[in-house]
C-alpha positions as CSV (number, residue, x, y, z in Angstrom):
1,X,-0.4,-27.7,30.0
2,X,-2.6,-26.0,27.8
3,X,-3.4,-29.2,25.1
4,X,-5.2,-26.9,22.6
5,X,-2.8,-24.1,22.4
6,X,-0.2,-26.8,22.1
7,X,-1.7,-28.3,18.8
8,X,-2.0,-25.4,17.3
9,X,1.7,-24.6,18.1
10,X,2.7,-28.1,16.7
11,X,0.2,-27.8,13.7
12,X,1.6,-24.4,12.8
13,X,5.0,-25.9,13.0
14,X,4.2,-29.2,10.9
15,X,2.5,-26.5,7.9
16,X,6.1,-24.4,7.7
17,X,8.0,-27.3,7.7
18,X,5.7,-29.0,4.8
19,X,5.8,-25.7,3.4
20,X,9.3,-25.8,2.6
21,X,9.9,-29.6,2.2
22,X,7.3,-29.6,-0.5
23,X,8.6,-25.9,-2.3
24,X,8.3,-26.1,-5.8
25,X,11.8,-24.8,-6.2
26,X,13.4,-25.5,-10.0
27,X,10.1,-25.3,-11.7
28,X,9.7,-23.0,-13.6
29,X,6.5,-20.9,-12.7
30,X,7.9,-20.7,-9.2
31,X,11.4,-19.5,-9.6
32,X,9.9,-17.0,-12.0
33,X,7.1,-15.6,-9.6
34,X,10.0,-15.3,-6.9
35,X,11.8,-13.2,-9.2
36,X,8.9,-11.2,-10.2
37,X,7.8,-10.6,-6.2
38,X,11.5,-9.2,-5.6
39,X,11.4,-7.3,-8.8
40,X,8.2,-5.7,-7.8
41,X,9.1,-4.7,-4.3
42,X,12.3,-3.8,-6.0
43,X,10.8,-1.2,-8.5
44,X,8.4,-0.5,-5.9
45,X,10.8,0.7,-3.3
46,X,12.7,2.2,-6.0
47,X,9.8,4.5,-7.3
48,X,7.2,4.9,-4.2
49,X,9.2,5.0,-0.9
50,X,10.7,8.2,-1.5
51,X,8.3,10.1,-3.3
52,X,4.8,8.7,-2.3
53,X,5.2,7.3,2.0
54,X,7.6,9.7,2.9
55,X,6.1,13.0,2.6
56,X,2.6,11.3,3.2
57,X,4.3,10.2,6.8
58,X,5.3,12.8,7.9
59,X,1.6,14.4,6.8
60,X,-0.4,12.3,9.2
61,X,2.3,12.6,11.6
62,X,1.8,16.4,11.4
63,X,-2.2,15.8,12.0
64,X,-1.3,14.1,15.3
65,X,1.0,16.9,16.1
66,X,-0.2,20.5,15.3
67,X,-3.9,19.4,14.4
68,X,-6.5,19.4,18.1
69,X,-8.5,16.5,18.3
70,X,-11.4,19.1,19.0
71,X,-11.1,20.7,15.2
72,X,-10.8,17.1,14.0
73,X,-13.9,15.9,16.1
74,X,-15.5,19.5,14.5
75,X,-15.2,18.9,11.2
76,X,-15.0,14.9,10.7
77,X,-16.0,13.7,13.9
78,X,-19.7,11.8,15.2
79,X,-21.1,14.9,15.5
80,X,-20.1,16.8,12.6
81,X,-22.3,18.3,9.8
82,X,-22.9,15.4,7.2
83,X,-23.0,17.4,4.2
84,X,-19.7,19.0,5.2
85,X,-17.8,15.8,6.6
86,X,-18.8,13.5,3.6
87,X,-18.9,16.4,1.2
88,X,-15.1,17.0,1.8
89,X,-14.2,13.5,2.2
90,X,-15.2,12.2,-0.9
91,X,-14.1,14.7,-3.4
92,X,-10.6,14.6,-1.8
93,X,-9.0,12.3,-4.2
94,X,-9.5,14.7,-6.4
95,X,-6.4,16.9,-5.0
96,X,-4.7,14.2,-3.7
97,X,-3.7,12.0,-6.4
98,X,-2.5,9.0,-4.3
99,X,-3.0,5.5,-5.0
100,X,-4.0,2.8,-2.4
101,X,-0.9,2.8,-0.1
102,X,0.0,6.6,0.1
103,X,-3.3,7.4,1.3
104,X,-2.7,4.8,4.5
105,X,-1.0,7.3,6.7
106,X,-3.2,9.7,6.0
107,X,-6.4,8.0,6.8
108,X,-4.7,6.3,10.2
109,X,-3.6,9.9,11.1
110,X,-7.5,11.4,11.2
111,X,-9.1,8.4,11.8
112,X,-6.9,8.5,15.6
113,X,-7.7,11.7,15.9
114,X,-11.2,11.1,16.3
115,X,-12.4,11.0,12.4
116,X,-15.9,9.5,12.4
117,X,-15.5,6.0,10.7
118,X,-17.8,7.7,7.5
119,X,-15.8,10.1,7.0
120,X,-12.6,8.7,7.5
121,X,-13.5,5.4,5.2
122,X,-15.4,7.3,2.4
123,X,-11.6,9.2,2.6
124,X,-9.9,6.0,2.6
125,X,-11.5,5.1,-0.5
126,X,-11.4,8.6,-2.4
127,X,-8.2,8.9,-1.8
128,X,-7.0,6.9,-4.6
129,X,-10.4,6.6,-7.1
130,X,-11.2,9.7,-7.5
131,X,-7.5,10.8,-9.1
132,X,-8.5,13.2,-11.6
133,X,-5.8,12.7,-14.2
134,X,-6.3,9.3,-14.1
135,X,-10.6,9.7,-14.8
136,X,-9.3,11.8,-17.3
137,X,-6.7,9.5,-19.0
138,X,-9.5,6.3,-18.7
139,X,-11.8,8.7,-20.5
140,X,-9.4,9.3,-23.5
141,X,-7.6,5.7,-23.8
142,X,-10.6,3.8,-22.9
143,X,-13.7,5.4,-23.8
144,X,-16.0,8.3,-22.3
145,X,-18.2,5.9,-20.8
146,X,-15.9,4.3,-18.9
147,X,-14.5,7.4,-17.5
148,X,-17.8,9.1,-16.5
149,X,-18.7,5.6,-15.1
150,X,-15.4,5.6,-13.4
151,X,-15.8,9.5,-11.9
152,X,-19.5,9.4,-11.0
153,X,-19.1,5.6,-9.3
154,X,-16.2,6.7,-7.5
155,X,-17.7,9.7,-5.7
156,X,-21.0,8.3,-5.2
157,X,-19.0,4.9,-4.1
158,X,-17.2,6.6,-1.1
159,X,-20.4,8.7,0.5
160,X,-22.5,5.1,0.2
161,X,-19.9,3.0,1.9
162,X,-19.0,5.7,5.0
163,X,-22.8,5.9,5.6
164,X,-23.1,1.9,5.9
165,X,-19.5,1.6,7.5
166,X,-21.1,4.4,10.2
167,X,-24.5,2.3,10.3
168,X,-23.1,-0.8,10.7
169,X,-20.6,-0.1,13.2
170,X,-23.2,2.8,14.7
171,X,-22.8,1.5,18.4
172,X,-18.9,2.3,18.8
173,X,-20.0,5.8,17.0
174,X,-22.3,6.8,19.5
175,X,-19.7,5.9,22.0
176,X,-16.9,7.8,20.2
177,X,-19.5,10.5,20.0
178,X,-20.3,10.4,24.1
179,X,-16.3,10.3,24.4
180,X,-16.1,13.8,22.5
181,X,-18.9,15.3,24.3
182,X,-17.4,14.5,27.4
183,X,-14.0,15.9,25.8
184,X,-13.0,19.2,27.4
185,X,-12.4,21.7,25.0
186,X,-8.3,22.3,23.8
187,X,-7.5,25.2,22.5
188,X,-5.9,26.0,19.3
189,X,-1.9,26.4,19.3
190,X,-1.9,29.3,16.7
191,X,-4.0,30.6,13.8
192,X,-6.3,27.5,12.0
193,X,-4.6,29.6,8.6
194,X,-1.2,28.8,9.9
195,X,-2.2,25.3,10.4
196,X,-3.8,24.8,6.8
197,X,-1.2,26.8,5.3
198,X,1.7,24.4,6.5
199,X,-0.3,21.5,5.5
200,X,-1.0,23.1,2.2
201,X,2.6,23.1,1.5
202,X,3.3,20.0,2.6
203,X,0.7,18.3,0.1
204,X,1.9,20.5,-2.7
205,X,5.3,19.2,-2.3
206,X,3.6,15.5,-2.2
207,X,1.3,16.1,-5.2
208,X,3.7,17.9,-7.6
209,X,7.0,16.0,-6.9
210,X,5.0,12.7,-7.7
211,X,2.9,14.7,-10.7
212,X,2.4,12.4,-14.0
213,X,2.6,13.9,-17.9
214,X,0.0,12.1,-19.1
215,X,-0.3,9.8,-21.8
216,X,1.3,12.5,-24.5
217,X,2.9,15.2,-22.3
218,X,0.7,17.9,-23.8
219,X,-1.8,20.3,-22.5
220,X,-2.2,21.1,-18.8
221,X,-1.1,17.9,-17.4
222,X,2.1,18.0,-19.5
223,X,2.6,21.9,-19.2
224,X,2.5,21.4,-14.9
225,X,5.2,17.7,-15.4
226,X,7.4,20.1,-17.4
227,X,8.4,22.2,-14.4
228,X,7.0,19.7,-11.6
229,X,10.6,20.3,-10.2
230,X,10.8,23.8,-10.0
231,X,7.3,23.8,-8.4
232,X,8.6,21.3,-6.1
233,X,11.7,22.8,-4.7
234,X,9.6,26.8,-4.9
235,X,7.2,24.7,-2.0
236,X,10.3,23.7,-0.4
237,X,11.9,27.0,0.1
238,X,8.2,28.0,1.4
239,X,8.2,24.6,3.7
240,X,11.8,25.5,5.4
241,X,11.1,29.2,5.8
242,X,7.1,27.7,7.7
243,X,9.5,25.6,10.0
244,X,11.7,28.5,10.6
245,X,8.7,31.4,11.2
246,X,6.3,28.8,12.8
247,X,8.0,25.6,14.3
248,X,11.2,27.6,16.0
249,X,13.3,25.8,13.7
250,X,16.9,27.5,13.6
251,X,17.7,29.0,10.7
252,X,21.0,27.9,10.3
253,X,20.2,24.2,10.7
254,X,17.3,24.8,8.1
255,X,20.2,26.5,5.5
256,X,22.0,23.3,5.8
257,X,19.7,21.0,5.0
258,X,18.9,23.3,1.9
259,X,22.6,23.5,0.8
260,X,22.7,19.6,1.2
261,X,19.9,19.1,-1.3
262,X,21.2,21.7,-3.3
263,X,24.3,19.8,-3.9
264,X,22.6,16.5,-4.3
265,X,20.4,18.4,-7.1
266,X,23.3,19.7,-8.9
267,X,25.1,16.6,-8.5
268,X,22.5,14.0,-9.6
269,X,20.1,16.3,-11.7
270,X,18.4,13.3,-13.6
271,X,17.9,11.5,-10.6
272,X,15.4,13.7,-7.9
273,X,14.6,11.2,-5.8
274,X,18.2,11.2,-3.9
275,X,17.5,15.3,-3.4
276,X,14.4,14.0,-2.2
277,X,15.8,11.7,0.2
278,X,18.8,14.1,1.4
279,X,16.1,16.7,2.2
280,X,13.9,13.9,4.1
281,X,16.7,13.1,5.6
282,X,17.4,16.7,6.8
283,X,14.1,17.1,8.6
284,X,14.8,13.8,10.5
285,X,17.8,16.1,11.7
286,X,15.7,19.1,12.1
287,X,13.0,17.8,14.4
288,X,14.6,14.0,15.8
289,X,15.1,14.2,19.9
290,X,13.2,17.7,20.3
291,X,11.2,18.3,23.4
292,X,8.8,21.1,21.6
293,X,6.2,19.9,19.2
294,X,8.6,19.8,16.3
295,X,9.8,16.7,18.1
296,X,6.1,15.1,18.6
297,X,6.1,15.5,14.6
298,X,9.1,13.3,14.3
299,X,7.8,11.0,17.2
300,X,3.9,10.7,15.6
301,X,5.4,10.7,11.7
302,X,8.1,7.4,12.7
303,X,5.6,5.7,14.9
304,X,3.4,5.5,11.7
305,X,6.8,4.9,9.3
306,X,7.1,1.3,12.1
307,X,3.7,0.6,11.5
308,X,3.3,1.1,7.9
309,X,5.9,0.4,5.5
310,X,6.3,-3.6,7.0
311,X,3.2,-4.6,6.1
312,X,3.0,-2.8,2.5
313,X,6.6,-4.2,2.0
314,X,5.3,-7.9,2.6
315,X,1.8,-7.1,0.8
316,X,4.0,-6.0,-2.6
317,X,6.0,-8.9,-2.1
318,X,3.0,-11.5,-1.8
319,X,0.8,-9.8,-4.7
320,X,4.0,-9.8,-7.0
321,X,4.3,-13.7,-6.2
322,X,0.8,-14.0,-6.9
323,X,0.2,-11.8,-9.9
324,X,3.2,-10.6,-10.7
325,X,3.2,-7.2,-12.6
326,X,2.3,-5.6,-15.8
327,X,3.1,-7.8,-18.6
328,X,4.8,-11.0,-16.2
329,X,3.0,-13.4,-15.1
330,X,3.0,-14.7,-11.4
331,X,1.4,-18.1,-10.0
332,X,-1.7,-17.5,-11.3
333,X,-1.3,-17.4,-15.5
334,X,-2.9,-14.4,-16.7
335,X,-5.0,-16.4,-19.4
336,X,-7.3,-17.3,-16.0
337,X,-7.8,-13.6,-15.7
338,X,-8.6,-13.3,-19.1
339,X,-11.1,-16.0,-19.7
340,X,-12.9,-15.3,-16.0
341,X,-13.5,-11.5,-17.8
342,X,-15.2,-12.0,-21.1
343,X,-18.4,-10.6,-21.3
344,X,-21.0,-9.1,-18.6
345,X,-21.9,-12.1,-16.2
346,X,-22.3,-11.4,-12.3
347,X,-19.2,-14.2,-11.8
348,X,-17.4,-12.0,-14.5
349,X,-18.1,-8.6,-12.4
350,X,-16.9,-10.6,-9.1
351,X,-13.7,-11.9,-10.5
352,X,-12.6,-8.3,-11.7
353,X,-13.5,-7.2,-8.4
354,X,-11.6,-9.6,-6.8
355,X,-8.6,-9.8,-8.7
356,X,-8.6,-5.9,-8.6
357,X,-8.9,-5.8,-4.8
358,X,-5.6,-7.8,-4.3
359,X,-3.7,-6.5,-7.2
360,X,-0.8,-3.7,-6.6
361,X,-1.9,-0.5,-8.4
362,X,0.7,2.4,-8.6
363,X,-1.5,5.4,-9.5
364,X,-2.2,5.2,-13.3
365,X,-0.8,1.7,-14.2
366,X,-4.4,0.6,-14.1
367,X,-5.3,2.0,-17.6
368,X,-2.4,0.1,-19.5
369,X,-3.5,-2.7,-17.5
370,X,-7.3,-2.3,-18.6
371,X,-6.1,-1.2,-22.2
372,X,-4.4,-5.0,-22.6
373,X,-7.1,-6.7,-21.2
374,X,-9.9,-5.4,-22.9
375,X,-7.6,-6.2,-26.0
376,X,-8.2,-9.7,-24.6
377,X,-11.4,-9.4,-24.8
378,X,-12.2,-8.3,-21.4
379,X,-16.0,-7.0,-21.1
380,X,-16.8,-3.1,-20.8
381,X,-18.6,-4.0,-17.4
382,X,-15.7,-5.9,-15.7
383,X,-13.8,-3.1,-17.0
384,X,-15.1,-0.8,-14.5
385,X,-15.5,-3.3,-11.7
386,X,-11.9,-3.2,-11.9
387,X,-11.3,0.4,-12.0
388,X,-13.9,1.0,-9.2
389,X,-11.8,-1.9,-6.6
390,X,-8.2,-2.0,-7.9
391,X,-7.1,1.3,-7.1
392,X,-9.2,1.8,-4.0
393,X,-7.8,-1.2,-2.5
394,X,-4.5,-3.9,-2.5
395,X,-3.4,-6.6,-0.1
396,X,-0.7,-4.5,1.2
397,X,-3.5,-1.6,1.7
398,X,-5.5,-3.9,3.5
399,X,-3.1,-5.2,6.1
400,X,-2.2,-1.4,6.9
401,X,-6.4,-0.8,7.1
402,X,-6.4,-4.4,9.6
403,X,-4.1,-3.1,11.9
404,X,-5.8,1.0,12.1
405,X,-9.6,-0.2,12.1
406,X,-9.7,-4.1,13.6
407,X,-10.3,-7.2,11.1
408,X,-13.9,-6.7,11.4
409,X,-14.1,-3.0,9.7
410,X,-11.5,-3.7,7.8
411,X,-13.6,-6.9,6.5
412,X,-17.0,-5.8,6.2
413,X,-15.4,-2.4,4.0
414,X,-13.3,-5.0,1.7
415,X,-16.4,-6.8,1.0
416,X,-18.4,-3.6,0.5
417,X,-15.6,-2.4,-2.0
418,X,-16.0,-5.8,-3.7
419,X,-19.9,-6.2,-3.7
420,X,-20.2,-2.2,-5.0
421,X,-17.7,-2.8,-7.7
422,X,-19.6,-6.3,-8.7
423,X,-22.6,-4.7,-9.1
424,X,-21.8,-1.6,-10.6
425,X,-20.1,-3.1,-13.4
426,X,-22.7,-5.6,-14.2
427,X,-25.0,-3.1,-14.4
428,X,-22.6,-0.7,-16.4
429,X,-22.2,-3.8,-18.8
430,X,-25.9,-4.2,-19.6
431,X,-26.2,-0.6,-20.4
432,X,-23.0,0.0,-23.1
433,X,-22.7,-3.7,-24.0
């Protein structure tokens, strides 16, 4: 018998069942942080699921399915042209507009394909910070400073951490890099514009169905949510006419799914999402139990889907318990958070950090966040500590990152995130306090 793995068997045991023998059930504080956990998973589900993982699913399934490994390793990989790799990898949020779990799928899907770690971490972190409406809206509801402070960290944030990430971990680069010289050369299944223009329509249809107004509806942000839809469904037409042309789709299975979210359009016209979902749906049909690469898609899109959406489920569900959401309280009272932020001190700077790094950001809740915080008297500097961690990271965003990169790279970039954010914002504080 092994003794020590039988203590910790029986320890493990002895912490679940004083776990629940000592729950706080009845009290107050409890029974309301339960209730706002469920109710944040709830909305979440609700409101991200459909919209947000889906199409970015089946994205980084179609990387692993139509992209080589060789153009991947070309243009992101070891070897790849710095300025390029980098250049491209941390201006991305830009176009993307994703917050800190969309862009999960989409990192694992070129970081397997051979994505240097740089890269595919200064991605990980553009993804979501560098959201141009939402620079734009921190600018006008929070100040100019904290907007340029928020754009220019943001960029410069996610070329400095994929150089050190690639430093650090240099040793397992050089021996991905040996791996993809030693890599013979696969060729290319059609045209590299065929490629991009398939994925191009797939990300339209992700950025545009989940396109925000803005804080007043007006000017080019409101002008593009007026007709998101129509947009939306034009890219669709375009999508099932690419699987048709490109994929050997048959027509006729491709004009059914289109008549079925038709109908669910016409029939529930205020609520998109089920069209959405029937069209989602539809491709699962389309491509489900092929033997072609159509099929692989499905196979390299669910295999992510099995991976994924447990652990963000359980992350929402512990940060809601925690924290709760916007304007409800979890276990720890918000007057903490409030108090730990006043003014520009480095423990003020690491708090923000912190808190932001584990808090739930859908993309744009930040800035009502910040606006009733600052309110609180939160300083300017803390201010964009948060900004620069929360929607780069999340606990459900780093149990996805722990089981793609290891808990030692996903550690080391946490604590960069953290440390970056800390220091930034204290210095951003001394300047425009």
């Amino acid at each position: 018998m092994d003794k020590r793995r039988e203590f910790k068997i029986a320890f493990l045991l002895a912490a679940i069942f004083a776990g629940f023998y000592f729950l706080p059930v009845g009290q107050a504080r409890f029974d309301g942080s339960v209730t706002e956990a469920l109710e944040l998973t709830k909305w979440y589900a609700r409101e991200h699921v459909i919209l947000c993982l889906l199409p970015a699913f089946w994205i980084a399934g179609a990387i692993g399915a139509f992209v080589s490994q060789t153009s991947v390793m070309r243009y992101l990989g070891p070897k790849a042209n710095k300025l390029v790799a980098y250049g491209v990898a941390s201006v991305s949020g830009t176009i993307l507009a994703v917050c800190s779990c969309t862009v999960l799928p989409l990192f694992a899907g070129i970081y397997r394909m051979g994505a240097g770690l740089g890269p595919a971490t200064a991605f990980l972190y553009s993804g979501p910070a560098i959201n141009a409406l939402a620079i734009i809206l921190t600018a006008r509801i929070l100040g100019m400073p904290l907007g340029l402070g928020r754009a220019i960290g943001a960029i410069l944030f996610s070329v400095i951490i994929g150089l050190i990430m690639a430093f650090l971990f240099r040793r397992e680069e050089q021996t991905k890099q040996a791996n993809a010289v030693a890599m013979p050369e696969d060729s290319e299944g059609r045209p590299l514009r065929v490629t991009a223009a398939f994925f191009a329509t797939m990300l339209g249809i992700l950025i545009f169905a989940n396109w925000g107004g803005g804080d007043s509806g007006s000017g080019f942000f409101g002008a593009v949510y007026s007709i998101k839809w129509y947009l939306t469904a034009g890219l669709a037409v375009l999508f099932g006419i690419e699987l048709w042309r490109w994929y050997a789709i048959h027509p006729a299975r491709i004009l059914i799914v289109a008549a079925l979210t038709a109908t669910a359009t016409l029939t529930l016209p205020t609520v998109p999402s089920v069209a959405f979902l029937v069209g989602t749906l539809g491709l699962v049909w389309l491509t489900a139990g092929r033997s072609d690469e159509a099929g692989d898609w499905f196979d390299q899109s669910w295999t992510f889907a099995k991976q994924i959406l447990p652990l963000l489920f359980a992350g929402v569900l512990v940060a809601g318990l925690l924290l709760g959401r916007p304007g409800h309280e979890g276990l720890i009272p918000s007057e903490w958070i409030n108090s730990a932020v006043g003014g520009n001190s480095v423990g003020a700077n690491l708090f923000a950090s912190v808190a932001g790094a584990f808090m739930y950001f859908a993309t744009l809740t930040e800035i009502p966040i910040l606006q009733g915080l600052i309110g609180n008297g939160m300083g300017s500097g803390p201010a964009l500590a948060l900004l620069l961690a929360g929607p780069a990271l999340s606990l459900p965003n780093m149990l996805v990152i722990n089981s793609v990169m290891g808990p030692r790279k996903t550690t080391v970039y946490v604590i960069l995130v953290i440390i970056m954010a800390t220091l930034s914002g204290w210095g951003f504080g001394a300047l425009f306090t």
